[in-house]
C-alpha positions in Angstrom: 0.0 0.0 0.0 1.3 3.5 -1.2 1.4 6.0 1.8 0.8 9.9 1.8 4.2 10.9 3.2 3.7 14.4 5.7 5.1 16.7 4.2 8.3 17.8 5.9 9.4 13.9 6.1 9.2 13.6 2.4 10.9 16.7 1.3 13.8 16.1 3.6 14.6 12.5 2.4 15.5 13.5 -1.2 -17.6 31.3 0.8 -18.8 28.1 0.4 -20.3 26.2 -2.3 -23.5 27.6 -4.5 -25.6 26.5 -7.4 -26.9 23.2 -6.0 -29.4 21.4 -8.0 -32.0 19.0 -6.4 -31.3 15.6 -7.5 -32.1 11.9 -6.2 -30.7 10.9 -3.0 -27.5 8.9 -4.2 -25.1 6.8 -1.5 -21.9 8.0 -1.3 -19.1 5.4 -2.5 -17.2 3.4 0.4 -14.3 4.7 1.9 -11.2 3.3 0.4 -10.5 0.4 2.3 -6.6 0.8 1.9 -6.9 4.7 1.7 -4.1 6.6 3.8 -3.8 10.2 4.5 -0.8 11.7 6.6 -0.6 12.6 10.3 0.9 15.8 8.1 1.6 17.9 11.4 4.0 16.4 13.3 6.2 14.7 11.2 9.8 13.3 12.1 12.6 15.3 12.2 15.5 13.9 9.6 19.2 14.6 11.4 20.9 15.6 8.3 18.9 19.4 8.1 18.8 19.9 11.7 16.1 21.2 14.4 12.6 21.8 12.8 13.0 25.5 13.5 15.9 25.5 10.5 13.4 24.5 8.2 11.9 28.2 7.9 15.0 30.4 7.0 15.7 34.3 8.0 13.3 36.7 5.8 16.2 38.7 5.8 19.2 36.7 5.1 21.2 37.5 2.5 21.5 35.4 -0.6 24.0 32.6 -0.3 26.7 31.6 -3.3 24.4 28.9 -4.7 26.5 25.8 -4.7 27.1 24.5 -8.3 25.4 21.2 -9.5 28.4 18.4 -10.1 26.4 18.5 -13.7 24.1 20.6 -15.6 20.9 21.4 -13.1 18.0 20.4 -14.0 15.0 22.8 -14.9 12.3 23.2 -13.2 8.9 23.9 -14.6 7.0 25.4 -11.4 2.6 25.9 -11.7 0.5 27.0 -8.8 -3.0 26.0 -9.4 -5.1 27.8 -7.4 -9.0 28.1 -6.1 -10.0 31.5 -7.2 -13.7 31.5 -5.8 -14.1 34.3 -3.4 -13.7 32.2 -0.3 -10.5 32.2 -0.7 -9.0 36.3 -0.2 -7.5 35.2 3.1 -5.8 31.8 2.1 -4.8 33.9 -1.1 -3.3 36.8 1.1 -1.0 34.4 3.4 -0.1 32.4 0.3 1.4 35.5 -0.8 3.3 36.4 2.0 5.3 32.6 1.5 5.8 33.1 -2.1 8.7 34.9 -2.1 10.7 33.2 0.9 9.9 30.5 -1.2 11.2 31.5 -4.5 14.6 33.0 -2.6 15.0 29.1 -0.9 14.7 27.3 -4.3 16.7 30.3 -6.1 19.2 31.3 -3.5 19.1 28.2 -0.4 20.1 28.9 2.8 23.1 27.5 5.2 20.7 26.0 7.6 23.4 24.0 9.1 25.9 26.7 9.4 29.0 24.8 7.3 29.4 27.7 5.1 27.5 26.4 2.1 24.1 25.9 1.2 22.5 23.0 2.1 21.1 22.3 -1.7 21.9 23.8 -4.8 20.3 26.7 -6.6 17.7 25.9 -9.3 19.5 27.7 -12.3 16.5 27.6 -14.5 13.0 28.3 -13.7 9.6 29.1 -15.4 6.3 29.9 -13.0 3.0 29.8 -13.9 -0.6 30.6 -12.4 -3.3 28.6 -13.6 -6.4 29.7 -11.1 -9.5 27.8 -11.8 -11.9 30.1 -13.0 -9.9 30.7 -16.6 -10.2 26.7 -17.9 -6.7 26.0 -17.4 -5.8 29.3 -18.9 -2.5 30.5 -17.6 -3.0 34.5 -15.4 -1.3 36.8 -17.0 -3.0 40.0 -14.8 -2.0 41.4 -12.0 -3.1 42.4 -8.8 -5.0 45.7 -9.2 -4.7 46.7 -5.3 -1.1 46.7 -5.2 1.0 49.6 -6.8 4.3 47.3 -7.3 2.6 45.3 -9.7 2.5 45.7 -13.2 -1.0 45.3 -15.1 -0.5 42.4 -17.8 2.7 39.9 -17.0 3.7 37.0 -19.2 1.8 33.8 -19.3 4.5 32.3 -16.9 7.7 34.2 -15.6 11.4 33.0 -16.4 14.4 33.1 -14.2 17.7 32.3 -15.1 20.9 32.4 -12.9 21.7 35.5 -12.2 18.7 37.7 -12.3 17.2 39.7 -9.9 15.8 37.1 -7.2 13.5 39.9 -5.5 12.3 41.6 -9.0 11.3 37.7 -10.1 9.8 36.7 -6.7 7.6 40.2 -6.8 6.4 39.5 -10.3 5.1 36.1 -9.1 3.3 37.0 -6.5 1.6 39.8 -8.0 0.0 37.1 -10.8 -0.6 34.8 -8.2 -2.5 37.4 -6.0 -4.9 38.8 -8.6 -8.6 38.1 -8.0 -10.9 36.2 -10.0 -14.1 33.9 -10.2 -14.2 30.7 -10.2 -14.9 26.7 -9.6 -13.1 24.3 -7.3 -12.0 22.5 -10.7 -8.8 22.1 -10.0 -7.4 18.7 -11.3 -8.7 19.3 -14.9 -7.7 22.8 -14.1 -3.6 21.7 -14.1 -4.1 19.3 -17.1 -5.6 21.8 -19.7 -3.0 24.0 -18.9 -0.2 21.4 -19.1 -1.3 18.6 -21.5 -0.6 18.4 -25.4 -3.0 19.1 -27.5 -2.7 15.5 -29.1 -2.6 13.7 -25.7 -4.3 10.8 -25.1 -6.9 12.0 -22.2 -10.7 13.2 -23.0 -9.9 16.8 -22.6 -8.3 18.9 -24.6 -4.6 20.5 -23.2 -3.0 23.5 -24.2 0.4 22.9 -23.5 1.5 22.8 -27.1 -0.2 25.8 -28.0 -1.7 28.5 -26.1 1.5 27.5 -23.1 4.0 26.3 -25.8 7.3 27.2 -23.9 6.3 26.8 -20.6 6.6 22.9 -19.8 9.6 21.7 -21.2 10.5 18.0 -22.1 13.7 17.8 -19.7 12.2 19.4 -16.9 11.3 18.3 -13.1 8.0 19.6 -13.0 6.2 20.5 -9.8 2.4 21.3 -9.4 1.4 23.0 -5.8 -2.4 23.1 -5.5 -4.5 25.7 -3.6 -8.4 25.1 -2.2 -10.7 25.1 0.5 -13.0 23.6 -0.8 -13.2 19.8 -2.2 -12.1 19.3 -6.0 -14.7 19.5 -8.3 -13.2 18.1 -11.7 -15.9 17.1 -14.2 -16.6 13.5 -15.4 -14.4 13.3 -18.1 -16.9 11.2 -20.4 -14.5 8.5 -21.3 -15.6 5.0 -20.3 -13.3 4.2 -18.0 -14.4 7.1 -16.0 -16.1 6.3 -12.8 -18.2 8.9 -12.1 -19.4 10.3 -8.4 -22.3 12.5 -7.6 -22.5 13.9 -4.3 -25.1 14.6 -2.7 -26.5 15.9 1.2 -30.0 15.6 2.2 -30.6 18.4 4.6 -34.5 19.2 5.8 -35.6 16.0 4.4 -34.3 17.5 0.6 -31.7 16.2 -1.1 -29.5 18.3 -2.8 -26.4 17.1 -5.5 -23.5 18.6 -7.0 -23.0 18.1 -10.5 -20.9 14.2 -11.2 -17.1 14.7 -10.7 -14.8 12.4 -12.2 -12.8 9.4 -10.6 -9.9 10.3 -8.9 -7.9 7.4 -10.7 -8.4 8.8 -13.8 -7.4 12.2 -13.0 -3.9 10.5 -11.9 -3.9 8.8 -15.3 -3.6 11.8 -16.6 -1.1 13.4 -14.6 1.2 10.6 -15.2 1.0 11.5 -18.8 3.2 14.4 -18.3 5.8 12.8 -16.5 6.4 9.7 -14.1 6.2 9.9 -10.9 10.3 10.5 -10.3 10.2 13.5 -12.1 6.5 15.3 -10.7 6.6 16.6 -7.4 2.9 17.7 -6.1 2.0 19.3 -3.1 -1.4 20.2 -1.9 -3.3 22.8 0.9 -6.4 21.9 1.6 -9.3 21.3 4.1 -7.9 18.8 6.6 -8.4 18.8 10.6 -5.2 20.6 12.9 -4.0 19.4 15.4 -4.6 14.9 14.5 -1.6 12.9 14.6 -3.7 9.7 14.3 -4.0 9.3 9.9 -7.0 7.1 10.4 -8.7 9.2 12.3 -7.8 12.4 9.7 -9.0 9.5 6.9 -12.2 9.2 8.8 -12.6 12.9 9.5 -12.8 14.1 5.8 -14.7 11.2 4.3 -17.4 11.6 7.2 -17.5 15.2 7.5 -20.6 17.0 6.5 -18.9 18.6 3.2 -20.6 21.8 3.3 -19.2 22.6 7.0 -15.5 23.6 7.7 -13.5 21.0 8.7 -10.9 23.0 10.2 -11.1 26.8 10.9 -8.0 29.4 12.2 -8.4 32.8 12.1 -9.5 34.1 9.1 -8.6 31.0 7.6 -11.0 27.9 7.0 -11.4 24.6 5.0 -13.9 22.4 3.8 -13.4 18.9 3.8 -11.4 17.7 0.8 -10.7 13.5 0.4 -10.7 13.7 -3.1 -7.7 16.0 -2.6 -6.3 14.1 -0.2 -6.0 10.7 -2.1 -4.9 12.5 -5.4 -2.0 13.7 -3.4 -1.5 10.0 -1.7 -1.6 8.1 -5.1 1.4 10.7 -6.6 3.0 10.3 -3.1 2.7 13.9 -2.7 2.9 16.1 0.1 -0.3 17.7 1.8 -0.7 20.0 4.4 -4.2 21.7 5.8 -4.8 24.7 4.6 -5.7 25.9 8.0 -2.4 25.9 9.1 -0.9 29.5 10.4 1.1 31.1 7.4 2.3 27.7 5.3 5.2 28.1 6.2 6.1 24.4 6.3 5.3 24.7 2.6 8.5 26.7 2.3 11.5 25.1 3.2 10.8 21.2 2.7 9.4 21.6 -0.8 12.5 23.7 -2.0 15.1 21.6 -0.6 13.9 18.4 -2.6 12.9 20.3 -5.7 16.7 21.2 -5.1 18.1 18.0 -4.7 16.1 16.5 -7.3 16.8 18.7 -9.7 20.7 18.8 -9.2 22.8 15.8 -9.8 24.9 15.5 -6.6 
């Protein structure tokens, strides 16, 4: 059995819903009898990157000599694919405050251990993109109106290459990512429109060799961060093989459905058409409870949740139950963290210094 590995192990080894229709009561599926999501919060500490504190470096640290890959480094193909209903302004908002300390660990690392070198080497080569899911898997090119820094129309996905301005790439991110829009909670058909070929093999149509042509490229590790609260809503795909779901609540004696989502097996199918799973590093924020160790008991918390309550709430911050999320990130042995949890910044660190390892041959 494949296990969701929390997310800080992993990386160190290498408002709510509308427009429901009134529908027959349906039975929800069974529970996955060998389904497995991570305690996700507590994980183990490795002892080659030091006490969990060293995991978030200094805001202010000044960029490190990146340590040179043995061989060419790898390039990394980066996409965000993000809820952009207007429940999310808050997640949105603390997303952007990680963004950059984000982009500076992958771009410049830090000397967590204090040997006088960084503790992974610098991605040399990397292309960002937004794909939120209100524009079909359209890539964001507009950006934020409220902030004066940011420019009005950016590229369909941003460029860096060694020796650029870290802070002027990092800012130009963040001001895509940040810009508002409408939208659904489609976000696994959301990632392959935007990625997929136009000729692939999967019952929707991709735009990654022609409206994104130049943004994933064939040698590349690529890594997909998604960004919900609120449950995936990908539609049935229509092929055969597609086991389709309805889900539906009966409140009041009246039963109300969602339209039919599509299987989450197939969804992976297609994810595994873009690369295998060695070379694909996905990471997902969504509605999950704080604070459980236990993963049977977070397993049995988001299939048995009513899923038009929050499962989780901090602050401002607040997450509907998402399984579907959950066990796409399990079966691409992902990472996962709940997007209640105060600032992400465990989403910082740990995914940079594998993207870094991966992509450099040391």
């Amino acid at each position: 059995m494949r296990r969701l590995v929390p997310l800080i192990a992993l990386v160190a080894a290498c408002g709510s819903k509308s427009g429901l229709s009134e529908g027959p009561g349906v039975t929800p599926p069974p529970a996955r009898p060998d389904a497995f999501v991570p305690d996700g919060f507590v994980p183990p500490v490795p002892t080659d990157l030091g006490p969990p504190d060293s995991f978030v470096p200094h805001v202010d640290d000044p960029p490190r000599p990146p340590r040179p890959c043995r061989s060419r480094a790898q390039p990394v193909d980066l996409l965000f694919v993000l809820d952009s209903s207007g429940s999310m302004v808050d997640e949105l908002a603390s997303l952007d405050e990680q963004i950059p300390r984000f982009l500076r660990d992958l771009l410049a690392p830090p000397d967590l251990d204090g040997d006088g070198s960084a503790d992974w080497a610098a991605v040399e080569d990397l292309h960002v993109a937004i794909a939120p899911t209100g524009r079909s898997g359209e890539l964001a090119d507009r950006g934020d109106r409220d902030r004066s820094e940011c420019g009005a129309r950016y590229p369909l996905f941003q460029t860096y290459r060694r020796g650029d301005d870290i802070e002027e790439f990092a800012t130009d991110v963040s001001c895509v990512a940040t810009s508002r829009s409408s939208g659904s909670e489609a976000l696994f058909s959301t990632a392959l429109r935007a990625l997929l070929p136009s000729t692939a093999p999967f019952p929707l149509e991709g735009m990654g060799d022609t409206r994104h042509a130049g943004f994933l490229r064939p040698d590349s590790l690529l890594v997909i961060l998604f960004m919900t609260d609120e449950e995936d809503e990908s539609r049935c795909t229509g092929a055969p093989d597609d086991a389709c779901i309805e889900h539906c609540v009966t409140i009041a004696g009246r039963t109300f459905c969602r339209e039919p989502t599509g299987s989450v097996s197939k969804y992976i199918e297609g994810m595994r058409l873009l690369r295998p799973d060695d070379q694909l590093v996905v990471g997902s924020l969504a509605g999950a409870p704080l604070g459980t160790t236990d993963p049977d008991a977070v397993l049995a918390a988001t299939l048995t949740a009513n899923p038009f309550l929050p499962i989780c709430r901090n602050g401002p911050l607040s997450g509907l139950p998402a399984p579907r999320m959950v066990d796409f990130t399990q079966q691409l042995d992902g990472l996962f963290l709940s997007i209640c949890s105060e600032g992400y910044e465990a989403l910082v660190g740990p995914i940079a210094a594998r993207v870094g390892r991966l992509a450099c041959d040391e």
